[in-house]
C-alpha positions as CSV (number, residue, x, y, z in Angstrom):
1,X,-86.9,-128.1,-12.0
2,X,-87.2,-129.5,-15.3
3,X,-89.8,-132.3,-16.5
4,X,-90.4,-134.1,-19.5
5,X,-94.1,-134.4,-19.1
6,X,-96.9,-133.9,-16.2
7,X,-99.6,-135.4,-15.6
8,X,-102.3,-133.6,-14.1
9,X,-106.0,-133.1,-12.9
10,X,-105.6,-136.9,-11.4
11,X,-106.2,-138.7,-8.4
12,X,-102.8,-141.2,-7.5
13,X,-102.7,-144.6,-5.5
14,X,-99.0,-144.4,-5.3
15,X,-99.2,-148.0,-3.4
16,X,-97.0,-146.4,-1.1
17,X,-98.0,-146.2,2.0
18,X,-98.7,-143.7,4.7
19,X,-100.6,-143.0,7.7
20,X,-102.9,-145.7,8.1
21,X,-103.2,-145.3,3.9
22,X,-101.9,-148.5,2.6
23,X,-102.9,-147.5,-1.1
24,X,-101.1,-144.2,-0.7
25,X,-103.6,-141.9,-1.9
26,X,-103.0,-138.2,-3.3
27,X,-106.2,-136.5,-4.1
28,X,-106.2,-134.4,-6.8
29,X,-102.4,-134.8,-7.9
30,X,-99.9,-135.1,-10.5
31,X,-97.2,-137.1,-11.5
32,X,-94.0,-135.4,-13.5
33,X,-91.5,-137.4,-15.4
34,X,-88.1,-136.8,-16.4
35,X,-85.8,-139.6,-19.0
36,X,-88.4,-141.7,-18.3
37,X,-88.3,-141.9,-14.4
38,X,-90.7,-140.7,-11.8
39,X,-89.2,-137.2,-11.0
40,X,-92.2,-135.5,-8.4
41,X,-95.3,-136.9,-7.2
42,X,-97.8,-134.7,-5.4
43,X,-100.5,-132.7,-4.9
44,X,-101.2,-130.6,-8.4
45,X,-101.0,-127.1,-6.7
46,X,-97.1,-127.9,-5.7
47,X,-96.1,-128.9,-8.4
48,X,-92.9,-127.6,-9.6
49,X,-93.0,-125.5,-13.0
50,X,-90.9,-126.7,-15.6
51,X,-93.2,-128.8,-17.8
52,X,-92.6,-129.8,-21.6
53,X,-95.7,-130.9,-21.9
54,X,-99.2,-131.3,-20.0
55,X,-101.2,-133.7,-20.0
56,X,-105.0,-133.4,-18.2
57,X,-106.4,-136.8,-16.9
58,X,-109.7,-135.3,-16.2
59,X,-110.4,-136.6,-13.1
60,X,-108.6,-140.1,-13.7
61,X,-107.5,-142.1,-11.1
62,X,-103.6,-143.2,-11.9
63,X,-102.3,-146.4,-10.5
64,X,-98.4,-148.2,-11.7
65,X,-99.0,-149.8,-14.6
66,X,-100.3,-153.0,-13.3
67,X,-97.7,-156.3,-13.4
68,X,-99.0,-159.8,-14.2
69,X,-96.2,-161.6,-12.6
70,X,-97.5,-165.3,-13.6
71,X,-98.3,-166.1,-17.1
72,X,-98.4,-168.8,-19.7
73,X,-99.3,-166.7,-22.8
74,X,-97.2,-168.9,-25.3
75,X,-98.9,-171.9,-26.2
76,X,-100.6,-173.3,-29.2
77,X,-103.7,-174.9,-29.4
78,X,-106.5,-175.0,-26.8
79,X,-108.2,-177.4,-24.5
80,X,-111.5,-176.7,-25.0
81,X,-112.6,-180.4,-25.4
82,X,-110.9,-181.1,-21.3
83,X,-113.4,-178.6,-20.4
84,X,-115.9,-180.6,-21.9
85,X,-114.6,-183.6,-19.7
86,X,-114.1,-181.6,-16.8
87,X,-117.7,-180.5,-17.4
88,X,-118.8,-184.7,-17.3
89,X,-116.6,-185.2,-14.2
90,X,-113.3,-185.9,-15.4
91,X,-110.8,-184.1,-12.4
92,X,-108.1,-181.6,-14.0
93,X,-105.8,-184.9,-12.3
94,X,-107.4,-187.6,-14.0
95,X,-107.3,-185.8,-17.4
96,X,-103.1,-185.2,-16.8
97,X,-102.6,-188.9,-16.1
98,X,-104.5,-190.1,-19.0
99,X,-101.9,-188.3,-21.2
100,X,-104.0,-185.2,-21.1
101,X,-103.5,-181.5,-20.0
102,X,-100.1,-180.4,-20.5
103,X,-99.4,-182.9,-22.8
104,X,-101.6,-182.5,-25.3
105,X,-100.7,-178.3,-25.4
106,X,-97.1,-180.1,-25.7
107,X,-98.2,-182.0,-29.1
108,X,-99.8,-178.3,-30.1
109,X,-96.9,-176.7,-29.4
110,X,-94.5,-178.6,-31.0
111,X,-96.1,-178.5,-34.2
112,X,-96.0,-175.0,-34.0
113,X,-93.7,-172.4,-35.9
114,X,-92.1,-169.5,-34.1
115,X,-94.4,-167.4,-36.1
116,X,-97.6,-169.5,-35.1
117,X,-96.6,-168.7,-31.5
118,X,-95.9,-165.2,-31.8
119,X,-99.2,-164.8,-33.6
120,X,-101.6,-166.6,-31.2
121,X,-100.1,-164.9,-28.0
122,X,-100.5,-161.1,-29.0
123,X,-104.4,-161.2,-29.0
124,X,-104.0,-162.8,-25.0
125,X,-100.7,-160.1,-24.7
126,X,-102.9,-156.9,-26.1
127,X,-106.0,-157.8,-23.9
128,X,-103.4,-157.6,-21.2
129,X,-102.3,-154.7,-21.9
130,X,-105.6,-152.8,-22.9
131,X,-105.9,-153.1,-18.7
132,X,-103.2,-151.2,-17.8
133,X,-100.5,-153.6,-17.5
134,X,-97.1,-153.0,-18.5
135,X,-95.0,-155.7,-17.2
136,X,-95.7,-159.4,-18.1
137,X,-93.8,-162.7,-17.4
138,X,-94.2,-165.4,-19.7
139,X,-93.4,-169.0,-18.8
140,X,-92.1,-171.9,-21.5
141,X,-93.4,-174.8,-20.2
142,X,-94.9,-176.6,-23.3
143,X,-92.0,-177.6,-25.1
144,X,-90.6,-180.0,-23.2
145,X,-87.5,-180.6,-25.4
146,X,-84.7,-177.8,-25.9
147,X,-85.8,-176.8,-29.8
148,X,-89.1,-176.1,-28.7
149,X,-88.9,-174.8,-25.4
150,X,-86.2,-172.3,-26.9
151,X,-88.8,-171.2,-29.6
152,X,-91.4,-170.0,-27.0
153,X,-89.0,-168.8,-25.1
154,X,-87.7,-166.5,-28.5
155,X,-91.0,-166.2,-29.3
156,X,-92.0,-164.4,-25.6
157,X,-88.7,-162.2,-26.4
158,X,-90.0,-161.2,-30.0
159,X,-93.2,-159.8,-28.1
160,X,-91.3,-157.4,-26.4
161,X,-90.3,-156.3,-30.2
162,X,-94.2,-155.8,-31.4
163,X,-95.7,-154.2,-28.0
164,X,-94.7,-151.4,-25.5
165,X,-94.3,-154.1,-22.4
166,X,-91.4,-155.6,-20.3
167,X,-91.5,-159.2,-20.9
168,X,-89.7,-161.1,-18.1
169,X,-89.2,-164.7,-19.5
170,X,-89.1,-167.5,-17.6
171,X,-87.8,-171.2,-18.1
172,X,-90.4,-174.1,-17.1
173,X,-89.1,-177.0,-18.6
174,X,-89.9,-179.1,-15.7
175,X,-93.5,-178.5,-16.2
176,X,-94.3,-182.6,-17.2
177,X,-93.2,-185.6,-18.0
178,X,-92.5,-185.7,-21.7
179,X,-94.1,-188.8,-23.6
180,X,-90.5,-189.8,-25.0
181,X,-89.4,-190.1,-20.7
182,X,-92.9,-191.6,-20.0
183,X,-92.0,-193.7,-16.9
184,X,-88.4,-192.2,-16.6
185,X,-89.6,-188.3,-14.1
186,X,-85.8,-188.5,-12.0
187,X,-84.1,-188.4,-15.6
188,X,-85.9,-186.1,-17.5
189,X,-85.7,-183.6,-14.4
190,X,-81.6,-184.4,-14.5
191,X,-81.7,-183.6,-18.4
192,X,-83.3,-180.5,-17.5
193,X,-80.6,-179.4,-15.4
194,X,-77.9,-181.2,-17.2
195,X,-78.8,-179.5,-20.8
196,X,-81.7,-177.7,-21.2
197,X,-80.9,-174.8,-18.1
198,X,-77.1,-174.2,-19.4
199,X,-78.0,-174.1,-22.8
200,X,-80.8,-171.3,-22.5
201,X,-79.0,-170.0,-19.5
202,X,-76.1,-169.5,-22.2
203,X,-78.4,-167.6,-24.5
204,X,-79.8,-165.2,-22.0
205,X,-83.3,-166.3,-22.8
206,X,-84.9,-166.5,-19.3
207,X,-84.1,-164.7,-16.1
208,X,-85.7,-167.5,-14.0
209,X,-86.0,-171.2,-13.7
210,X,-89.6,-172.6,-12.9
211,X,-90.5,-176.4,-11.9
212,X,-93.8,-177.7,-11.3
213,X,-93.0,-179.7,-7.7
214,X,-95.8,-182.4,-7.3
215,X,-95.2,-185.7,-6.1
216,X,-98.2,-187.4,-8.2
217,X,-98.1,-185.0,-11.6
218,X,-95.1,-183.3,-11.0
219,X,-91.4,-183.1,-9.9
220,X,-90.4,-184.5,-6.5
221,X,-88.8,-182.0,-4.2
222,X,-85.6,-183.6,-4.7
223,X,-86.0,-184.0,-8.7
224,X,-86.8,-179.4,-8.3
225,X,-84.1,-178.9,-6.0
226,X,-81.6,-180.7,-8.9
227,X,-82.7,-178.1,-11.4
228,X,-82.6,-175.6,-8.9
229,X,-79.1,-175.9,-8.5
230,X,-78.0,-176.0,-12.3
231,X,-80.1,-172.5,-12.3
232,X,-78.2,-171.0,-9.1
233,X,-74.9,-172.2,-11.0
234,X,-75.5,-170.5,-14.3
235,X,-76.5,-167.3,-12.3
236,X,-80.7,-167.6,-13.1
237,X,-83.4,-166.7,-10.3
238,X,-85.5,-170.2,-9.0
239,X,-89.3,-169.9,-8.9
240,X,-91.5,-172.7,-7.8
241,X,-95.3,-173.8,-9.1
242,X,-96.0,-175.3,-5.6
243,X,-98.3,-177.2,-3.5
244,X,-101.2,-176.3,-5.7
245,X,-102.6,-179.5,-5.8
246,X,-101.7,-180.9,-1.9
247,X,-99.2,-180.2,0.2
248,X,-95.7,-181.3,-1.0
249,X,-93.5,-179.0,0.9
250,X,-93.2,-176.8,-1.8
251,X,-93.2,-173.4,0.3
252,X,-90.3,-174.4,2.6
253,X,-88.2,-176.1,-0.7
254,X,-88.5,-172.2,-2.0
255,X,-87.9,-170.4,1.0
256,X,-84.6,-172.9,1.6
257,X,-83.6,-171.6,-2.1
258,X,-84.8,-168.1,-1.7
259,X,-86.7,-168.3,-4.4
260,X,-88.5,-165.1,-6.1
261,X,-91.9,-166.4,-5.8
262,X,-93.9,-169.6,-5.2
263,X,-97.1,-169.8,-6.6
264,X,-101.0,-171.2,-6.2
265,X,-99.7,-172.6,-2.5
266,X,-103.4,-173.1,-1.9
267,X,-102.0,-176.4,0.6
268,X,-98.9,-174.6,1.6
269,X,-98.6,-174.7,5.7
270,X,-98.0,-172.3,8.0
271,X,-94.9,-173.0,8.5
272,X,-93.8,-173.2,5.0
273,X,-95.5,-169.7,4.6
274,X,-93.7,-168.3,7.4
275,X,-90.6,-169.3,5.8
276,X,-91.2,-168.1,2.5
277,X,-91.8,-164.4,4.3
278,X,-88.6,-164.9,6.2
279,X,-86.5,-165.5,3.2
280,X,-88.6,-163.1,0.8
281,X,-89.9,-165.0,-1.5
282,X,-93.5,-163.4,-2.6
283,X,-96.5,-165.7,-2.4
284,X,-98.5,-166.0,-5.8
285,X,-102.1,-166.5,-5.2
286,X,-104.0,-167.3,-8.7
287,X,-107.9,-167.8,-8.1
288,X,-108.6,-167.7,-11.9
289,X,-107.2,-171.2,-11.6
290,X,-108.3,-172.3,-8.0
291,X,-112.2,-171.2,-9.9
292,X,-111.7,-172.9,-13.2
293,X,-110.7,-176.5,-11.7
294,X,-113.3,-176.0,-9.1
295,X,-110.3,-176.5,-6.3
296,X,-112.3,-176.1,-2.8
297,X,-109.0,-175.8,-0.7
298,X,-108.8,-172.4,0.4
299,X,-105.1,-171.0,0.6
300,X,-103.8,-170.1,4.0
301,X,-105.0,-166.0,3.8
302,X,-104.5,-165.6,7.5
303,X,-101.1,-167.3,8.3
304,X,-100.4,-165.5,5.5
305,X,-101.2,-162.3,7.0
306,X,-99.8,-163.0,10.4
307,X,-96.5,-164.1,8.8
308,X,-96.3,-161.2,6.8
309,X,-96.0,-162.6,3.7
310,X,-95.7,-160.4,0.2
311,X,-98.6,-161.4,-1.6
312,X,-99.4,-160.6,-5.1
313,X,-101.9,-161.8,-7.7
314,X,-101.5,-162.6,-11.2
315,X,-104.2,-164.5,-14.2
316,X,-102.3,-168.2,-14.6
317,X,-103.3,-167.4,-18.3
318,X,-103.0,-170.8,-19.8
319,X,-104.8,-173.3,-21.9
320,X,-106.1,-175.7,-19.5
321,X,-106.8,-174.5,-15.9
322,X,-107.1,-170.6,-16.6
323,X,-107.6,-169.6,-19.9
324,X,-107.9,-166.0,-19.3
325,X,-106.3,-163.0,-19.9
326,X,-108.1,-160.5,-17.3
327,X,-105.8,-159.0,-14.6
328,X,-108.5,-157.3,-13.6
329,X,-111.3,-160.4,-13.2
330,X,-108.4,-161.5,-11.0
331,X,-108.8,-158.7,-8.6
332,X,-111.9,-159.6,-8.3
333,X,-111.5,-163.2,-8.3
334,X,-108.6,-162.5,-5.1
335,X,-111.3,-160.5,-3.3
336,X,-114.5,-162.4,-3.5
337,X,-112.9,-165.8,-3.1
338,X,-109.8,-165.5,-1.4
339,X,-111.4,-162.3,1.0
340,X,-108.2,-160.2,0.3
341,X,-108.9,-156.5,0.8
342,X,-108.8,-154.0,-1.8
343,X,-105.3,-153.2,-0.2
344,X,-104.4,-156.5,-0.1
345,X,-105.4,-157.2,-4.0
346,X,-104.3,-154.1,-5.6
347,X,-100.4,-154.3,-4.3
348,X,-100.8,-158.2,-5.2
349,X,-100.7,-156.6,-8.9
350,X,-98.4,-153.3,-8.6
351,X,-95.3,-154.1,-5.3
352,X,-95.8,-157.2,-4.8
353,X,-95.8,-158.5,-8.6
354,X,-93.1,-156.4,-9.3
355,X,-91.2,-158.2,-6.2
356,X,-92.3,-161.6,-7.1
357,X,-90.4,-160.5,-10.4
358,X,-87.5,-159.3,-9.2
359,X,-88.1,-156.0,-9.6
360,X,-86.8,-152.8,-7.8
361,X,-87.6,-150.1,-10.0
362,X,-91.3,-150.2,-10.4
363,X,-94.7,-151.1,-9.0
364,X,-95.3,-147.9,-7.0
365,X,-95.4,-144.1,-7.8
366,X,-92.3,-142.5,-6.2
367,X,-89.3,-140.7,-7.3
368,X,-86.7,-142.3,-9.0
369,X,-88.5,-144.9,-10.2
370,X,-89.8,-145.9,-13.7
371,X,-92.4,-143.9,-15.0
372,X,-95.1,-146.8,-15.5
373,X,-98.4,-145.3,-15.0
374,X,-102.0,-146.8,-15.5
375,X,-104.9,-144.6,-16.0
376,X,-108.5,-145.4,-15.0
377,X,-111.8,-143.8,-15.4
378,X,-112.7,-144.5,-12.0
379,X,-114.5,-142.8,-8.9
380,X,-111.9,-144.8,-6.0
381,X,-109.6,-147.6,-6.2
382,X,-112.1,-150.4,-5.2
383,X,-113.5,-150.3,-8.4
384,X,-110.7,-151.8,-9.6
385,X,-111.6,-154.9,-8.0
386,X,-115.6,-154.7,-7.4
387,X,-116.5,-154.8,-11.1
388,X,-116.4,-158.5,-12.7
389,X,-114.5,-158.3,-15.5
390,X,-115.1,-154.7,-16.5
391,X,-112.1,-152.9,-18.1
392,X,-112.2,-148.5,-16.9
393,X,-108.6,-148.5,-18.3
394,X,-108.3,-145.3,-20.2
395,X,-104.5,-145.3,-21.2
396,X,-101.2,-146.5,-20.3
397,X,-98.0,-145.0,-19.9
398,X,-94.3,-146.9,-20.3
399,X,-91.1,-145.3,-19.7
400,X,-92.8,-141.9,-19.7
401,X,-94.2,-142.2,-23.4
């Protein structure tokens, strides 16, 4: 048999599971790789001979590179003064209404070159990757008009240029209310479907469609599922920012539209959730945010669990309600205040992000699959998610290289 490269003198979490092993373990292992593929995973004293080259992890634990399956890294600006307010007693809702929040990133934003854009998100992008991630989707959502919400989204494809990362891009023009439809929510959502969906839809800028459903500071369900249908006409994927705020009916509007993902969901019911895992559509928990805005609603971890739903975890990483770029605090974050096992946390940032994604080929360690690999100096998986904030991430591996 003939390899590419082995890695060896490791210890895998293939996130496969087996036998009671829902992390997949392999104790002292190796991973081979062939046109950058996973070719043989297993214990190091079968493996196969055939190697180009070797390489030793010295007692490394090996993980797929980690996926952060909802981000907002193109922005300009910040919104450090809100936090000030927030910090006085303004809530994250009183702040949006006053013309606040999203809007004044908007204003940022839109003042902002192409070049401006790509520059400020590769500092968030590389702190993601120095983790161990190697997939990232990146949301527009700050334009708000076509010209702008097509330069973050060319920005977000220029990244893919300057770093060693699969970007998945993802159109939120429904995010807000822009100022210049102040008053006017059921038109602006039908020029978003209308203009703004074919027209990046015709550039093959984004593989998904996004809308922020919430009946006070969002989209009505009915204004979502308008621009839901432009997107399943022009052949784009539907995700759904939903019922983060209080229950809208946001997790049965995604499971009706098979939708990849719908995420926060902290007020989603049980019988939203159940739908979601009958249609497929991954839950996205993101505590950075549920911990920044101080949000005291817990989401539904146990009808999750008895439903069976895919959940995965991701950092939110945006100016105003989670402005960190940490995959790894978010493991932590999942655990300690959403009680998600280690389990539970670590396939909420390899499987199941890769699901919520739309992705077959990655997120576990088995044959056939891409050759993504992680590497952390580590003594068992749970470290990943005990330490606060604490980065053991000794390399990564994409496509084999």
């Amino acid at each position: 048999m003939s390899f590419d490269r082995v890695w060896t003198d490791a210890h895998v979490a293939t996130m496969v599971p087996r036998d009671g092993d829902p992390l997949g373990i392999i104790e002292d292992g190796a991973i081979a790789a062939k046109d950058g593929r996973i070719a043989w995973v297993g214990r190091r004293r079968d493996i196969p001979a055939g190697a180009a080259i070797t390489t030793r992890c010295d007692g490394a634990w090996i993980l797929p590179g980690l996926i952060d399956c909802h981000t907002h890294l193109v922005f300009a600006g910040d919104r450090a003064r809100e936090f000030e307010l927030r910090l006085e007693g303004a809530s994250y809702e009183a702040i949006a209404k006053a013309g606040g929040g999203i809007l004044s990133t908007v204003a940022a934003t839109r003042a902002a070159t192409e070049e401006d854009l790509i520059a400020s998100a590769l500092p968030r992008l590389d702190e993601l990757l120095a983790q161990g991630v190697t997939t990232v989707e990146i949301k527009s959502g700050y334009g708000l008009d076509l010209d702008t919400e097509l330069r973050m989204l060319n920005a977000a494809t220029a990244l893919r240029a300057k770093r060693d990362v699969t970007i998945k891009a993802t159109l939120l023009a429904a995010h807000a209310v822009p100022p210049e439809y102040a008053g006017q929510r059921a038109k602006f959502a039908r020029h978003v479907a209308r203009h703004i969906v074919p027209t990046i839809a015709a550039e093959g800028l984004a593989h998904a469609v996004d809308v922020f459903t919430d009946s006070v500071i969002g989209f009505t369900p009915e204004e979502t599922e308008e621009v839901f249908a432009a997107a399943r006409a022009m052949g784009l994927h539907v995700k759904l920012h939903a019922d983060q705020l209080r229950d809208d009916g946001g997790a049965a509007l995604a499971a009706r539209y098979e939708a990849l993902s719908a995420d926060h969901i902290e007020y989603a019911n049980a019988e939203g959730i159940a739908a979601m895992a009958k249609a497929g559509t991954v839950g996205v928990l993101l505590p950075g945010a549920y911990y920044f805005i101080r949000e005291t609603h817990l989401p539904d971890i146990a009808a999750m669990r008895a439903a069976g739903l895919r959940m995965a975890l991701a950092t939110d990483c945006n100016p105003g309600s989670c402005p960190s770029p940490n995959l790894l605090l978010m493991l932590n974050l999942g655990c300690t205040l959403f009680r998600l096992t280690v389990a539970e946390a670590l396939a909420g940032v390899t499987t199941h992000a890769a699901a919520a994604l739309g992705l077959s080929d990655r997120g576990a360690l088995a044959p056939g699959l891409r050759c993504d690999l992680a590497l952390f100096a580590i003594n068992r998986p749970a470290e990943l998610c005990y330490w606060l904030g604490r980065n053991p991430c000794i390399g990564r591996v994409v496509v084999g290289q």
